[in-house]
C-alpha positions as CSV (number, residue, x, y, z in Angstrom):
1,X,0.0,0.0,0.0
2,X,1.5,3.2,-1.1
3,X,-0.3,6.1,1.0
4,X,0.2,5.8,4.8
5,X,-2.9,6.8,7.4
6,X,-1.6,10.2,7.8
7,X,-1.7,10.8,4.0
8,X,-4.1,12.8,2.3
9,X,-4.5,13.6,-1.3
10,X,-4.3,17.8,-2.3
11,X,-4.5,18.0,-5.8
12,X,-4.8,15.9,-8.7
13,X,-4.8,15.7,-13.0
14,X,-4.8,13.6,-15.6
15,X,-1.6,12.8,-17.3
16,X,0.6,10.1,-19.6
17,X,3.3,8.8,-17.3
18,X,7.0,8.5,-18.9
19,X,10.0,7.1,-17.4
20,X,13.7,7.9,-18.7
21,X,15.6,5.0,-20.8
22,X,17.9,4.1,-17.4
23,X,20.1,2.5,-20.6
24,X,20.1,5.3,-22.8
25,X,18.8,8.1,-20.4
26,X,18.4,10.1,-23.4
27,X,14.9,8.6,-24.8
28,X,11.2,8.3,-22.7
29,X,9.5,4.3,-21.7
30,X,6.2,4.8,-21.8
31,X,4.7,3.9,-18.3
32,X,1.0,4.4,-18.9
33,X,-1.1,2.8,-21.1
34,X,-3.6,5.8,-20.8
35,X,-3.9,9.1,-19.2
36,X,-4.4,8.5,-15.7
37,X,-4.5,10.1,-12.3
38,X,-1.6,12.0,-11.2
39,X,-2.0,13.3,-7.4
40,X,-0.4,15.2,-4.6
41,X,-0.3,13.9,-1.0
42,X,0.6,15.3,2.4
43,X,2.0,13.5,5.0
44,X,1.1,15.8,7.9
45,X,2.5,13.3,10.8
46,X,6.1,13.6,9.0
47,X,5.5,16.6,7.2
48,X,6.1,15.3,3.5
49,X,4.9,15.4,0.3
50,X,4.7,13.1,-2.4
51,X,3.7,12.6,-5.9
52,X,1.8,8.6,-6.6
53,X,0.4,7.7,-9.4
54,X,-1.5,4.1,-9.7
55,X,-2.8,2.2,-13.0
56,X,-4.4,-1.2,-11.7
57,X,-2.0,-2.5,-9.1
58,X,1.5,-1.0,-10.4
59,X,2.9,2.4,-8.8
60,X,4.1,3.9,-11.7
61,X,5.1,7.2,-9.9
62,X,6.4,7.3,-6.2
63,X,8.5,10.4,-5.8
64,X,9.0,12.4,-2.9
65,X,9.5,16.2,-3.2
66,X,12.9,17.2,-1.8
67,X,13.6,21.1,-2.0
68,X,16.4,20.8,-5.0
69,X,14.2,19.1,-7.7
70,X,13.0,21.1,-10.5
71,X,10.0,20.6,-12.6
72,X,11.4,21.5,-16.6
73,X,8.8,22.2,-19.0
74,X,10.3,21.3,-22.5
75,X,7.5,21.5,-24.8
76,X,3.9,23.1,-24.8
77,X,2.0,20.0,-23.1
78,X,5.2,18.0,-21.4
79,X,7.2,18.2,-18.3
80,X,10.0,16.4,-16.8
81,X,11.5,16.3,-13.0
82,X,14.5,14.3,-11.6
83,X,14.1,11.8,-8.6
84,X,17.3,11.1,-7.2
85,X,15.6,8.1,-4.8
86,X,14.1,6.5,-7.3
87,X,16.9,6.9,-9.5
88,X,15.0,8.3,-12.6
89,X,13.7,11.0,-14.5
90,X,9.7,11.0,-14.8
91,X,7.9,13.0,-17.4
92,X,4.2,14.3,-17.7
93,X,2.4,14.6,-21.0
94,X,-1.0,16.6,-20.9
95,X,-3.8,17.1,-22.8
96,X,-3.5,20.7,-22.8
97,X,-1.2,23.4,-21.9
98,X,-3.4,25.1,-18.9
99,X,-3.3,21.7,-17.3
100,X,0.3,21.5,-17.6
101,X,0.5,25.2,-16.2
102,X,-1.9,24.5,-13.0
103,X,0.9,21.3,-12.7
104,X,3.8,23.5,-12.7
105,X,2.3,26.0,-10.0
106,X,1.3,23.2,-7.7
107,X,4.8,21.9,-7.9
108,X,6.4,25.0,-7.2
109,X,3.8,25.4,-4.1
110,X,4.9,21.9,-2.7
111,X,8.7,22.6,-3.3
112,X,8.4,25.6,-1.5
113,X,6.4,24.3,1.2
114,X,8.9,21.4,1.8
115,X,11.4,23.8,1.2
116,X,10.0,26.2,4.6
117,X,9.4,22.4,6.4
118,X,13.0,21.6,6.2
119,X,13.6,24.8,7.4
120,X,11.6,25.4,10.0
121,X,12.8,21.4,11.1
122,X,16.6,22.7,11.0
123,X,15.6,25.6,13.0
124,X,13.7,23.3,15.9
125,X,16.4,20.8,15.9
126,X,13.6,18.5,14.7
127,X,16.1,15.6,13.4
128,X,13.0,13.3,12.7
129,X,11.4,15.8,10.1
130,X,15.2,16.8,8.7
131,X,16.2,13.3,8.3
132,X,12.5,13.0,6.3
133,X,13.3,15.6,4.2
134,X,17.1,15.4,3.9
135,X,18.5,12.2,3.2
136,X,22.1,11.3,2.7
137,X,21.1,10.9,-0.8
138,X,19.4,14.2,-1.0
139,X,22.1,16.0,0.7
140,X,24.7,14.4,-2.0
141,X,22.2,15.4,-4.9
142,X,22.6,19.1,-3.2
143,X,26.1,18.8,-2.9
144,X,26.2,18.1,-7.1
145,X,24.2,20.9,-6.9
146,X,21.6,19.0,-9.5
147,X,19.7,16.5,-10.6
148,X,21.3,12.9,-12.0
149,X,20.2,13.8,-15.4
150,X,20.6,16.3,-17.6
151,X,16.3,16.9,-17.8
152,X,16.7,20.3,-19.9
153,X,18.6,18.5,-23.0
154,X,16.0,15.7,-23.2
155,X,13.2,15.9,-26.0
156,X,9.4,15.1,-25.3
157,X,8.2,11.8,-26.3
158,X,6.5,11.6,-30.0
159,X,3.0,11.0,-28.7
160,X,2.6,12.6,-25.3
161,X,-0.9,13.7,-24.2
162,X,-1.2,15.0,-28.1
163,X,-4.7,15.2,-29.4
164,X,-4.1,12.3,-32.2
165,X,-6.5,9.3,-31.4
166,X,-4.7,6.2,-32.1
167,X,-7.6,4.0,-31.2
168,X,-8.8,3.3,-35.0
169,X,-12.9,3.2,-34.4
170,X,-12.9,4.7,-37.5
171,X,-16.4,3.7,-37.5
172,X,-17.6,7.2,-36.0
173,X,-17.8,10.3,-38.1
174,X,-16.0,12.2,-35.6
175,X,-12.7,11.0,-36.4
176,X,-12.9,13.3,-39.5
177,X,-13.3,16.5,-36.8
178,X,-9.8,15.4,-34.8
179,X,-8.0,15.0,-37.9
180,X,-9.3,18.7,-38.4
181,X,-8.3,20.4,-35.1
182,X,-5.0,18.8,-35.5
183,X,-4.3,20.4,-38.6
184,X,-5.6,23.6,-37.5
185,X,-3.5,23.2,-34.3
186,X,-0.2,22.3,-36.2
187,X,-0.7,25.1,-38.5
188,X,-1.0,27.8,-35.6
189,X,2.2,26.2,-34.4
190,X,3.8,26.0,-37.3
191,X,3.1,30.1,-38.0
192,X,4.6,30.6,-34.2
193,X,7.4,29.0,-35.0
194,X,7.8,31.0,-38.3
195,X,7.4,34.1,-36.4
196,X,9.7,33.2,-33.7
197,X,12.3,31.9,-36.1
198,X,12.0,34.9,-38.6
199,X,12.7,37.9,-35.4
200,X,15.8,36.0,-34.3
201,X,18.2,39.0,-33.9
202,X,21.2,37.4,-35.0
203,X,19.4,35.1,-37.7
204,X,19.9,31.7,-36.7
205,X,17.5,29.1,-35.0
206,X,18.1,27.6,-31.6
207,X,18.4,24.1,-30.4
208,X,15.0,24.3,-29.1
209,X,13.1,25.9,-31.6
210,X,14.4,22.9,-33.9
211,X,14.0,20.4,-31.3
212,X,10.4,21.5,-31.5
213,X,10.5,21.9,-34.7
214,X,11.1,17.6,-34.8
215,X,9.0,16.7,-32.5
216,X,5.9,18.8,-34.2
217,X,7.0,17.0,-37.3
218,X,6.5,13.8,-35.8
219,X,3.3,14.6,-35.0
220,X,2.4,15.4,-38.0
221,X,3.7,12.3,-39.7
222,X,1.4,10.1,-36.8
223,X,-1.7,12.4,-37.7
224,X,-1.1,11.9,-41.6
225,X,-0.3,8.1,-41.0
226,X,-3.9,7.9,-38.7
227,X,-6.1,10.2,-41.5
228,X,-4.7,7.8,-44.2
229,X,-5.1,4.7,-42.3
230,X,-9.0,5.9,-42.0
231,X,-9.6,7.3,-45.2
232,X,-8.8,3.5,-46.5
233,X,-11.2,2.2,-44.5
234,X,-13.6,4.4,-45.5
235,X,-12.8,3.9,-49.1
236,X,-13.2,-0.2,-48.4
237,X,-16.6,0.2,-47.2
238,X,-17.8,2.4,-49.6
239,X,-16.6,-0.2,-52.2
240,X,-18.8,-3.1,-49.9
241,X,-22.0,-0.8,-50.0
242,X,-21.0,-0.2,-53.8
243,X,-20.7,-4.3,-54.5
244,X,-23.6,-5.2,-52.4
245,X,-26.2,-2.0,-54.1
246,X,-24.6,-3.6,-57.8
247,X,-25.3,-6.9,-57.1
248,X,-29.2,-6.1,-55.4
249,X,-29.7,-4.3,-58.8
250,X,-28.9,-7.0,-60.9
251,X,-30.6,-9.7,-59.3
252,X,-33.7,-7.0,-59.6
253,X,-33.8,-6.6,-63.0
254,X,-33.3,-10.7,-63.8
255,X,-36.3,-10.9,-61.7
256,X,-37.9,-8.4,-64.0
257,X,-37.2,-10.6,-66.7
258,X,-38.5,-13.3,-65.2
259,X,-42.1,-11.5,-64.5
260,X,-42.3,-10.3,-68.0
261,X,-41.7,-14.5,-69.3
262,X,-44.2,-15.2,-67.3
263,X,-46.7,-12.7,-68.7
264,X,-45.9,-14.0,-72.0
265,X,-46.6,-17.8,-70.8
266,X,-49.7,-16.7,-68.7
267,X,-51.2,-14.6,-72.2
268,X,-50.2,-17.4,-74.1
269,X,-52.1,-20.1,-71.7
270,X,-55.4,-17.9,-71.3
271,X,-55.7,-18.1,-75.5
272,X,-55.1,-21.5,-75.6
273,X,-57.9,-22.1,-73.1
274,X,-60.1,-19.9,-75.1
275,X,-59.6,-21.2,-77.9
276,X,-60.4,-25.1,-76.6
277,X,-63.5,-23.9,-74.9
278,X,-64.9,-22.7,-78.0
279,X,-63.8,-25.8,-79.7
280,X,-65.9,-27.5,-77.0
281,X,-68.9,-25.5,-77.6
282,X,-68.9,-25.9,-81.0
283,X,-68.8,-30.2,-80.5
284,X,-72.2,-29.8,-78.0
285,X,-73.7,-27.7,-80.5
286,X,-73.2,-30.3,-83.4
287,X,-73.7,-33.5,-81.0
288,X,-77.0,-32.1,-80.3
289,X,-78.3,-30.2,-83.6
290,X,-77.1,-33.2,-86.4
291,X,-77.7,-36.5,-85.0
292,X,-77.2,-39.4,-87.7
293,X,-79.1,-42.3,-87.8
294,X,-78.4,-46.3,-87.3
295,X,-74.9,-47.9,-86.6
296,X,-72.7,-44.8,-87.7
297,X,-74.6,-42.8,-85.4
298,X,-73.4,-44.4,-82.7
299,X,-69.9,-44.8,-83.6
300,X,-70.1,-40.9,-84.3
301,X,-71.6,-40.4,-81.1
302,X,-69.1,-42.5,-79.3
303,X,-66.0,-40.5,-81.1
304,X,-67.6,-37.5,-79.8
305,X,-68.1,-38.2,-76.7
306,X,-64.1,-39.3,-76.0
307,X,-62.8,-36.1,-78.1
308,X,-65.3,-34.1,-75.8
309,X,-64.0,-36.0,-72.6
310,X,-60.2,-35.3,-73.8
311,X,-61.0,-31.7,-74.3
312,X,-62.4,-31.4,-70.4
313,X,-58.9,-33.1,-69.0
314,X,-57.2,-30.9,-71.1
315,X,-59.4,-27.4,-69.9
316,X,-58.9,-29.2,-66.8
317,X,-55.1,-29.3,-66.7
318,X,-54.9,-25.7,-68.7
319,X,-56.9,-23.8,-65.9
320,X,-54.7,-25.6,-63.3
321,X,-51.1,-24.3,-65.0
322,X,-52.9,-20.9,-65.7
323,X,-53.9,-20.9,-61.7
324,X,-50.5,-22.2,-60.5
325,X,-48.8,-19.3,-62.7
326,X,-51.1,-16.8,-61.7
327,X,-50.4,-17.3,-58.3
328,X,-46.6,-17.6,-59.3
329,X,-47.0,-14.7,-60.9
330,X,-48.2,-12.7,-58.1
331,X,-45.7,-13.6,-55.8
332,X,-43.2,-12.6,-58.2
333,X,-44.6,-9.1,-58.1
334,X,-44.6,-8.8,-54.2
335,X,-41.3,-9.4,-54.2
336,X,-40.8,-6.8,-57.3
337,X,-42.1,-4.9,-55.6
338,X,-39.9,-5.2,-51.9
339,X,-36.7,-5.4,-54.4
340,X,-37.8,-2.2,-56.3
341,X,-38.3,-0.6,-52.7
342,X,-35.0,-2.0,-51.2
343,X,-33.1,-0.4,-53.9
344,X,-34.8,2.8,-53.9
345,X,-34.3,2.8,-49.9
346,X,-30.3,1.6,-51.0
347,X,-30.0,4.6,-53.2
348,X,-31.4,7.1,-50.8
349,X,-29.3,5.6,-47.6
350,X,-28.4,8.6,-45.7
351,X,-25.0,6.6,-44.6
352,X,-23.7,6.0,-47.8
353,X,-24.3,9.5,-49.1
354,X,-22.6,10.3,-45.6
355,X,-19.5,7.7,-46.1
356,X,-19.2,9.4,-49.6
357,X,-18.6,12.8,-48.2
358,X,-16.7,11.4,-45.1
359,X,-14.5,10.0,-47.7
360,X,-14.2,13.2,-49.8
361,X,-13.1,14.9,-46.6
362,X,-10.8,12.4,-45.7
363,X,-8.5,12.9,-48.9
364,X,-8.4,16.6,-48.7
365,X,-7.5,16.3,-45.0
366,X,-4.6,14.0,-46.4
367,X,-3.6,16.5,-48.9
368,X,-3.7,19.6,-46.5
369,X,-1.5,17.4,-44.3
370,X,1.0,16.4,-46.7
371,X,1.5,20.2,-47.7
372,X,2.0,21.3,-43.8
373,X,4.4,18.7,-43.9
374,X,6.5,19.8,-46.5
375,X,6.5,22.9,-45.2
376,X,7.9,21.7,-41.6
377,X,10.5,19.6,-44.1
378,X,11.4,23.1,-45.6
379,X,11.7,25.0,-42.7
380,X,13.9,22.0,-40.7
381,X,15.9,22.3,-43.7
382,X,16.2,26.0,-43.9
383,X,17.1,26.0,-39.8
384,X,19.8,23.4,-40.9
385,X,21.3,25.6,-43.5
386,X,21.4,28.9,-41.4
387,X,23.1,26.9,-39.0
């Protein structure tokens, strides 16, 4: 358990948690998976005050303020301070700079405040609270008369706190809006920088400005990367809705086809049927108007009386088909009429239209971005030069 009973918490913020390369100790680990809390605490019982920061069960800060460390800000949302206990640099990335800023204060506060503690202790002869607040490690750390790392020549991890979503649920429209206030934001920084460069007196860039200059650079590389990784996803569905609304209209018109063959077969059935009923009529007529006399009557009657009994079996079976295709016939137009809706409703589908211009906007976002990056290109080039 990190806090003790006599801890209490004073402040607290959000923040990605780095740790120095302890083989390098020029490059950042990231220590945080997310932004999480980052919080003050005072022990009042020994009169200390510490920085913790927790994600699931692992401390991933545990820093007590001494009155030598410094709290370096080295770019517009990141910070960095030295712990000589824990024998590592931590660093802070925000989300924006006026939560960096209300950081930096607090910081100040609780160095100052440990700062009049020790004092105050040394004054008292309080060796409990002095030996708190001034270890043999801290005192050699104030006899070097700094921290164990040089924080102010270290450069700001790519992707601190920056406003570039790396998740990829590129299902939501809104991922079109970030990749817009990212250019926006890069482009206000890129005229600062400009400006800044342009009024140097003696007309050459400094370390940091180009150190910034990098860094932005590499943010604008992750952006474009991110825009074109979601603008092909984009494009891919568009192509599925595409495919699928192509293949819904052909199967629609062969079923068209199909209902105007069966017409044809149903006309074609319904004269046939005439035409043998009328047939029929005409044999009762003559059976019963004309009938001859002696043994060739009854053979003529007999003929007539299987032809008319093969004509009935044959109305018989017509009116069946012409029933069965009727009812064929009208299922086939029920579901005419659902495909001829479905495609109409296809056509008119608010997403696709939507995915379309999502799609649109995508690849000018892409194009805005690769021009603001050659522009950084030039102006990292230019620094180079004119130094």
């Amino acid at each position: 358990m990190l806090c003790t009973m006599g801890e209490q918490p004073i402040f607290t913020c959000n923040a990605h948690v780095f740790h120095i390369d302890p083989k390098t100790k020029r490059t950042w680990i990231t220590a945080s998976s997310k932004a999480i809390a980052v919080s003050f605490f005072y022990d009042s019982s020994r009169n200390l005050y510490r920085i913790i920061s927790v994600e699931g069960s692992k401390a991933v800060i545990n820093s007590t303020i001494t009155p030598n460390m410094t709290f370096t800000q080295t770019s517009q949302k990141f910070g960095q301070w030295s712990d000589v206990r824990a024998n590592t640099v931590y660093g802070l990335g925000f989300a924006s700079e006026a939560e960096l800023g209300k950081f930096i204060v607090k910081f100040q506060e609780v160095k100052e405040a440990t700062k009049d503690a020790l004092n105050k202790a040394s004054a008292n002869g309080n060796s409990a609270a002095a030996s708190a607040n001034a270890s043999p490690i801290t005192a050699r750390a104030s006899a070097n008369s700094g921290d164990i790392f040089e924080s102010g020549n270290l450069e700001p991890p790519l992707a601190p706190a920056s406003n570039i979503s790396t998740s990829c649920k590129t299902d939501s429209p809104s991922h079109n809006n970030i990749s817009e206030t990212n250019a926006n934001n890069l482009n206000s920084e890129l005229k600062q920088l400009s400006i800044n460069n342009s009024s140097s007196s003696d007309g050459t860039v400094t370390s940091t400005s180009e150190q910034q200059l990098k860094y932005e650079n590499e943010r604008l590389k992750l952006a474009l990367a991110q825009s074109s990784a979601n603008a092909k996803k984009w494009e891919i569905e568009l192509a599925t809705l595409k495919s699928n609304n192509l293949r819904l209209t052909s199967a629609l018109q062969e079923s068209t086809a199909n209902v105007d063959e069966w017409k044809r077969q149903l006309h074609s059935y319904k004269e046939e049927n005439q035409r043998l009923k009328l047939r029929y009529q005409d044999l009762e007529a003559g059976k019963g108007g004309n009938a001859p006399t002696g043994g060739g009557a009854n053979a003529a009657s007999l003929a007539s009386s299987e032809l008319t009994e093969e004509l009935r079996r044959e109305i018989v079976s017509l009116k069946s088909r012409i029933e069965g295709l009727e009812a064929e016939l009208m299922n086939q137009e029920v579901e005419l009429k659902a495909a001829n809706k479905s495609l109409k409703d296809k056509q008119n589908d608010p997403m696709l239209k939507q995915m379309t211009n999502l799609c649109n906007q995508f690849n000018a976002q892409i194009t805005e971005l690769n021009v603001i990056q050659k522009e950084m290109e030039k102006l990292i080039q230019a620094q180079h030069k004119s130094t």
